[in-house]
C-alpha positions in Angstrom: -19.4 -109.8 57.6 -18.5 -108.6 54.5 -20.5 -105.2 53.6 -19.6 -104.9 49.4 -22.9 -103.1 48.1 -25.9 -105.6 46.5 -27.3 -105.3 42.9 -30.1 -106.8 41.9 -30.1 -110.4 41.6 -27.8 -110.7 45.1 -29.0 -112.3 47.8 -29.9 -110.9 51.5 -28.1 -111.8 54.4 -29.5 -112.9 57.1 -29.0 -110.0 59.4 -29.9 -109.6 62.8 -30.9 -105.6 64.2 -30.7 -104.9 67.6 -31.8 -100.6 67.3 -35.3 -100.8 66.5 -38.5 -98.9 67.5 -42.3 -99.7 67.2 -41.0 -103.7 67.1 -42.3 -106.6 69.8 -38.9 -108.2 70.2 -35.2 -106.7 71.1 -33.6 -107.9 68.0 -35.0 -107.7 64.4 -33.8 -111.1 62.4 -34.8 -111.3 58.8 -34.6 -115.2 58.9 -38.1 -114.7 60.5 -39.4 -113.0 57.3 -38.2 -116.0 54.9 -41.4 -116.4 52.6 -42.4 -112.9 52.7 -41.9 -110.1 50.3 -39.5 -107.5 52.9 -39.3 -104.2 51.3 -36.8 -101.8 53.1 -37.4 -98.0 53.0 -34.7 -95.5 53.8 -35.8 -92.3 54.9 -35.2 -89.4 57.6 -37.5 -87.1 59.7 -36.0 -84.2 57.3 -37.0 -85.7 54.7 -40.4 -84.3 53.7 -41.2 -87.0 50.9 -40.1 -90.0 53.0 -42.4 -88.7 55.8 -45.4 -88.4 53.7 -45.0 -91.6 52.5 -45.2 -93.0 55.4 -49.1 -93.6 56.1 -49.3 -95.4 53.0 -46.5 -97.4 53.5 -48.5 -98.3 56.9 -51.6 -98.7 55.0 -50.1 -101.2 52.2 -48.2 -103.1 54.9 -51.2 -103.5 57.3 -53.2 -104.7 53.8 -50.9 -107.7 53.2 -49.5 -108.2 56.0 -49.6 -112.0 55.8 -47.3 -111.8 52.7 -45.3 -108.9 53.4 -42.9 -106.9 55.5 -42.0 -103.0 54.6 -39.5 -101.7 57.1 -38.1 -98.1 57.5 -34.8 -97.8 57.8 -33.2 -94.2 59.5 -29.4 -93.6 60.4 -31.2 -91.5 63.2 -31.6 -92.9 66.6 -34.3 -94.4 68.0 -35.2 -91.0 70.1 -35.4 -88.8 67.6 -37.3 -91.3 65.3 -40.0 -91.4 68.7 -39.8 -88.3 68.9 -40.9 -87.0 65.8 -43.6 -89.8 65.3 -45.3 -89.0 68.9 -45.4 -85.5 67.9 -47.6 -85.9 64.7 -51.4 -87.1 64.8 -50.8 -89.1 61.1 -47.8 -91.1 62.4 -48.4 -91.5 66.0 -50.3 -94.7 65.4 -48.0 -95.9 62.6 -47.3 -99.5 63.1 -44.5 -99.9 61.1 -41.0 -101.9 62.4 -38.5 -99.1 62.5 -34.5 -99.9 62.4 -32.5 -96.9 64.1 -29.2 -96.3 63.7 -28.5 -98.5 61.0 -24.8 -98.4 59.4 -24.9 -102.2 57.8 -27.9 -101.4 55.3 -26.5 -98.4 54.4 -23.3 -100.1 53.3 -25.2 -103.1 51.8 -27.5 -100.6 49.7 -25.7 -97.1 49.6 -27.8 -94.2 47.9 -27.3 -90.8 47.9 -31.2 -89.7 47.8 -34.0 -90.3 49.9 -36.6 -92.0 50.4 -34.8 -95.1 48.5 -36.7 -98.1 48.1 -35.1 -101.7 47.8 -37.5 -104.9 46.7 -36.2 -108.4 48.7 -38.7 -111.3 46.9 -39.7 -114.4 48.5 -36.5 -116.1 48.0 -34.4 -113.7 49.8 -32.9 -112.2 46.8 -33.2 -108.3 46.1 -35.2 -108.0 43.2 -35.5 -103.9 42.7 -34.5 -100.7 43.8 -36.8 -97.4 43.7 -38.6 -94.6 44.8 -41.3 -94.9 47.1 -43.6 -93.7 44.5 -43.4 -97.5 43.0 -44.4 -99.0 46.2 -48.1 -99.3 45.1 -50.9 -102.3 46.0 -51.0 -103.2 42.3 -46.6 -103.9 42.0 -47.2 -105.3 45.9 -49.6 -107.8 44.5 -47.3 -108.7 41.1 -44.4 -109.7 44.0 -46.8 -111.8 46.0 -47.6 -113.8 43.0 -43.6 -113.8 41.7 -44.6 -111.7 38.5 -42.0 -110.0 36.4 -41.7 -106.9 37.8 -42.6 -103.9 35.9 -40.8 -101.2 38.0 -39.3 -97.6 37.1 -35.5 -98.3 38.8 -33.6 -96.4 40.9 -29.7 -95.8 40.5 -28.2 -92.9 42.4 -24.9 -91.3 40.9 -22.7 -91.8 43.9 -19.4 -90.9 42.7 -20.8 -87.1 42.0 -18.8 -84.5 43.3 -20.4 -81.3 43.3 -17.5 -79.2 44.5 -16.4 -79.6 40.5 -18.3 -78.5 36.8 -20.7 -81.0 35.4 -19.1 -80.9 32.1 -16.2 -82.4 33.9 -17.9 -85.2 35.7 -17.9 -88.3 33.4 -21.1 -89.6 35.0 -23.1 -87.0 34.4 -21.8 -86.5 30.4 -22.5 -90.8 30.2 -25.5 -90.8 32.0 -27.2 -87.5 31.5 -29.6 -86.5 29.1 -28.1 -83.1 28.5 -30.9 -80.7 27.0 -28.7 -77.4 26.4 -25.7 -76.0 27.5 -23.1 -73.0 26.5 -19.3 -72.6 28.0 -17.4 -69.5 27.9 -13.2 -70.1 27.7 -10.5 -67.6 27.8 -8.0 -67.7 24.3 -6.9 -71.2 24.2 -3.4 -71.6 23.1 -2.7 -73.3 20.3 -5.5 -73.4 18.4 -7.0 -71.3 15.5 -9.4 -68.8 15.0 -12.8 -70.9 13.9 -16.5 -70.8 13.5 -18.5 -73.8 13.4 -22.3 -74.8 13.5 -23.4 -78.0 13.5 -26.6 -78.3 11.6 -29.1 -81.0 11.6 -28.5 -83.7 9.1 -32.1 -83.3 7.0 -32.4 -79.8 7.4 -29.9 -77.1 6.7 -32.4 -74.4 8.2 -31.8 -75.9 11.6 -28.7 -75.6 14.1 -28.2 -77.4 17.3 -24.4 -76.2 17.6 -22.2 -73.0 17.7 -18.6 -73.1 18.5 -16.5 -69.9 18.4 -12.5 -71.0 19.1 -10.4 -67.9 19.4 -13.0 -65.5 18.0 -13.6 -62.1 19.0 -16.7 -61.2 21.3 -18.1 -59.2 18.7 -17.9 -61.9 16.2 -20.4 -63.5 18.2 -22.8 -61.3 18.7 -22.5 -60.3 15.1 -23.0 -64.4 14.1 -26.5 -64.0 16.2 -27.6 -61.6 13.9 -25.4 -62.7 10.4 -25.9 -66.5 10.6 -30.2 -66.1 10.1 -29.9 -63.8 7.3 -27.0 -65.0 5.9 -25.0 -62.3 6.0 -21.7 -64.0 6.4 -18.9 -61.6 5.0 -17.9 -58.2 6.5 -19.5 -56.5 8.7 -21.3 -54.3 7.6 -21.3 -51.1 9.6 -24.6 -49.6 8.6 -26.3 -53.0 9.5 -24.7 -53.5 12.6 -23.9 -50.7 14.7 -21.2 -51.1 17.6 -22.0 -48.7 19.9 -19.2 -48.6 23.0 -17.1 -45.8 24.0 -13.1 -45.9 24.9 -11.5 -49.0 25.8 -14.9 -50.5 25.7 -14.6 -51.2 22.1 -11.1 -53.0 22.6 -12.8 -55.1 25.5 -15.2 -56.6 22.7 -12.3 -57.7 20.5 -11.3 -59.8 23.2 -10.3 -63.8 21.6 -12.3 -65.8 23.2 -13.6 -69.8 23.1 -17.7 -70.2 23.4 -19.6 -72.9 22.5 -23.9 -72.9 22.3 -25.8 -76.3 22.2 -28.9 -77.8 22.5 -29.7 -81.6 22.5 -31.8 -81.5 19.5 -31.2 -79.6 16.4 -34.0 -76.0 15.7 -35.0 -73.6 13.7 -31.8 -71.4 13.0 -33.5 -67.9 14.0 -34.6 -69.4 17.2 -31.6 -71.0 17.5 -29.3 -67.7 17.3 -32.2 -65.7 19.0 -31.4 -68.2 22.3 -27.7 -68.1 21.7 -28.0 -63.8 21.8 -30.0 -64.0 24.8 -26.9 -66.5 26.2 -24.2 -64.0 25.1 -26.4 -61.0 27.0 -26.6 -62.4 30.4 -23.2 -63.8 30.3 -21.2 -60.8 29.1 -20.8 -57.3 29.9 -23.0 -56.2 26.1 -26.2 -56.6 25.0 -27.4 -56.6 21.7 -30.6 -56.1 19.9 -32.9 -55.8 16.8 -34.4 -52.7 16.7 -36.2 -50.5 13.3 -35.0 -47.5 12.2 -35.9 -45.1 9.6 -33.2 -44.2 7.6 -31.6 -43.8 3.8 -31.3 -47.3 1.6 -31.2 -49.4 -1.8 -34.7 -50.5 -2.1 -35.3 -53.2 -4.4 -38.9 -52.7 -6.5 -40.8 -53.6 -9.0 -41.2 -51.4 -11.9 -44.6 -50.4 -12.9 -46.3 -52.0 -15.5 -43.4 -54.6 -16.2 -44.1 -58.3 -15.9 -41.8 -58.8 -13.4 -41.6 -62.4 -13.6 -40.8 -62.4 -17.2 -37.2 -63.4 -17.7 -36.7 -63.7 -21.7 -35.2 -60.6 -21.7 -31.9 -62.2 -20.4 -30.0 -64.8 -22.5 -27.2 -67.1 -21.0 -23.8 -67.4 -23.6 -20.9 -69.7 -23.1 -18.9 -66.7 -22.2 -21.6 -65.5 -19.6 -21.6 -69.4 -17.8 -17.9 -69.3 -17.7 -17.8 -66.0 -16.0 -16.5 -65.4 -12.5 -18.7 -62.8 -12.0 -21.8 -64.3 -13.1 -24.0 -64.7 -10.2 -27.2 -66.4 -9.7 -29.8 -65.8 -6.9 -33.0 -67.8 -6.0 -35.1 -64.9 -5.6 -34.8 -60.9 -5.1 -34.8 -61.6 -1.1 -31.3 -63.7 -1.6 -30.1 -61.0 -4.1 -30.5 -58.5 -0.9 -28.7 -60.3 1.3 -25.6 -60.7 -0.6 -25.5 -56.7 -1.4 -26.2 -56.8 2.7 -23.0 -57.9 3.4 -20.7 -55.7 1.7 -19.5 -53.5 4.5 -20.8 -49.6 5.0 -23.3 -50.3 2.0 -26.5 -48.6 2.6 -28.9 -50.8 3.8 -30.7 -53.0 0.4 -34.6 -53.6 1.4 -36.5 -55.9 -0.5 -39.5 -54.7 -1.4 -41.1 -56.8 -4.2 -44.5 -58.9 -3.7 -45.6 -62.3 -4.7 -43.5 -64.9 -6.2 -40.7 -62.6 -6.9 -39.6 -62.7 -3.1 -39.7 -66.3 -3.3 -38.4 -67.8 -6.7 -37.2 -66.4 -9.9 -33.4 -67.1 -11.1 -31.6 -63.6 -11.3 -28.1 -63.7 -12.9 -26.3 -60.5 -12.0 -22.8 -59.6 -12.8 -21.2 -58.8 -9.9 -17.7 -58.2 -8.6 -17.5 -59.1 -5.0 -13.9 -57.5 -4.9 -15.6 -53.8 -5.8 -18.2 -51.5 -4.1 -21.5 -52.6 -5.6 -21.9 -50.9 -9.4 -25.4 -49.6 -8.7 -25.9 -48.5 -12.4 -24.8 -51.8 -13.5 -27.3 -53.8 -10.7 -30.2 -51.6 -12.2 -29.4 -52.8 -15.8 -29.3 -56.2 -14.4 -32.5 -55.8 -12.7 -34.3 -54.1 -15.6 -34.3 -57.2 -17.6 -36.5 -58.7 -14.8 -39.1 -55.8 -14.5 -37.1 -54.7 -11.4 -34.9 -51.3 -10.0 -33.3 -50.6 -7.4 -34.1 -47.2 -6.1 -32.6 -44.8 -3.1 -35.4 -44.7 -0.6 -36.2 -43.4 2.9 -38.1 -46.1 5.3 -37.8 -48.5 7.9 -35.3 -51.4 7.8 -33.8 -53.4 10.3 -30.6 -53.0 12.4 -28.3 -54.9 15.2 -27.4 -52.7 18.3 -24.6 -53.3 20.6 -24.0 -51.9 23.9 -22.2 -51.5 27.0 -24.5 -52.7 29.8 -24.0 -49.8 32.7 -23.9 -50.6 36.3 -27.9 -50.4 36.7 -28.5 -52.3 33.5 -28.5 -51.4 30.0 -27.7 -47.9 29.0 -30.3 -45.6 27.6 -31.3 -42.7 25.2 -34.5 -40.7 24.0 -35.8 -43.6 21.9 -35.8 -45.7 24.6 -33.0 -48.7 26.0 -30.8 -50.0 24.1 
């Protein structure tokens, strides 16, 4: 006979099996069972779920036994299925028709996992596949009475090979509900230097995609830390401190292809805060976000100045035409953009209230120059604001080396 695989819907032949254990005749022929709900249940004496499924398998089949037939179905032989059933007090007794040795149902209903269920109605016709956990009184009851069946399917992937990548398996990609993933690729010819993230459509403060083609190692670590505060020039070396020694340094200019993604689009801080932890365990660096005390700009308000008073600055037609007329949201977006101009002393905002959240400053700025502090404090004066050389805290990226036992260390602690 012909042994091409059945799908739902296909009929059963009517097969006669002559390895059996725990049956009354020498030959198992499912013409007998015609009328009957048969449900056939592969398993193995390895198999730790199959084997506790058994007693209730018993149970259900002993309870309508007048309407249906469950039979286990092993690859084993009959020996070892006696064997093992002898040896244990809850399946000694089972009374259960066992098919040994079986090649033809395998063929007729190939699976890759175990135990695997398969439904054959009254008619003879297979009518689901599943786990065991679906084989329940209340679904053996909607067979009896040919109800629609309400079942949780089963469909192995059987044309996985796990000798290769997942990303390179088609089946897993089509079928696959991938949650996260991240892929690290030497230089790949041809191809540019480029950043990308891929942010969700209804809100720009949340990233499920990062994709680094040709980019140096450091430029990712330093996107971890840029990409949340927006610090997307140069790298500014007072903000992000690179701290190898030798050849190490050249190592982390190394071009590289990476790519970070999740299934569904978060939070941009936690998003970069996972892709950091990514680029730590998968590179020979780790970087961090420590506090440090040190010299800065600090951005304040001065005293007994209405701060959120703004007449005192007066757009012109020559002033809106300007190139280096610049407007910021607030004073914490004004600090961000003097952030990222490269071995600038850190700029700390330290105003309060509405200040840090919404009040259009229009600076003149030249991006092309080192900031013109004098000028940025007559800017700011007009809003009841300074900006000040300070001492105090303010935050910094650290980048390491790992050693050989982990991550290198100082006085102040690992780094």
């Amino acid at each position: 006979m012909s042994h091409i695989p059945l799908k739902v819907g296909d009929p059963l032949p009517m097969l006669q099996i002559s390895s059996l254990y725990n049956y009354s005749n020498d030959v198992l022929d499912f013409s007998a069972f015609k009328g009957k709900i048969i449900i056939l249940d592969f398993w193995a004496t390895w198999c730790g779920p199959c084997v506790a499924s058994l007693p209730k398998l018993d149970s259900i089949n002993t309870t309508f036994k007048d309407s249906i037939i469950i039979i286990p179905v092993t690859y084993q032989t009959t020996n070892e299925v006696q064997k093992f059933l002898s040896k244990s007090d809850k399946l000694k007794n089972i009374k259960l028709p066992f098919i040994t040795e079986d090649t033809v149902l395998h063929k007729l209903f190939p699976h890759k996992m175990i135990p695997h269920e398969v439904w054959i109605g009254k008619d003879g016709k297979v009518k689901a596949i599943t786990e065991a956990t679906e084989i329940t009184e209340a679904n053996v009851r909607q067979a009896m009475n040919n109800q629609e069946l309400s079942l949780n399917m089963k469909e192995d992937n059987l044309t996985f090979d796990d000798t290769k990548p997942l990303y390179t398996d088609p089946s897993i990609l089509k079928r696959a509900s991938i949650t996260s993933y991240s892929l690290f690729a030497e230089k790949i010819p041809g191809l540019a230097s480029s950043l990308a993230i891929f942010r969700d459509s209804l809100d720009a403060y949340s990233v499920k995609r990062f994709v680094g083609l040709n980019v140096r190692i450091l430029r990712l670590f330093y996107s971890t830390y840029s990409v949340p505060r927006e610090l997307m020039g140069a790298v500014n070396r007072k903000r992000f401190i690179v701290d190898l020694a030798g050849s190490d340094t050249n190592d982390v200019k190394q071009l590289v292809a990476y790519e970070f993604a999740l299934k569904n689009a978060i939070p941009q801080e936690a998003f970069f805060k996972g892709m950091l932890e990514d680029l730590n365990n998968k590179t020979p660096y780790h970087g961090h976000i420590e506090t440090r005390i040190g010299k800065c700009w600090e951005i304040r308000q001065i005293k007994g100045v209405n701060s959120n008073d703004s007449s005192g600055f007066r757009l012109t037609g020559k002033d809106i035409d300007s190139t280096n007329l610049w407007k910021f949201a607030n004073v914490k977006k004004l600090a961000t953009f003097l952030n990222a101009f490269n071995n600038v002393e850190p700029v700390v905002d330290a105003t309060t209230g509405s200040l840090s959240q919404s009040i259009n400053l229009y600076m003149r700025l030249d991006i092309n120059e080192y900031p013109n502090w004098t000028e940025i404090r007559k800017n700011l004066k007009k809003y009841g604001l300074t900006i000040e050389e300070a001492t105090r805290e303010y935050e910094v990226f650290i980048l390491k080396k790992k050693s050989n036992n982990g991550l290198t260390s100082d006085k102040n602690g690992f780094r």
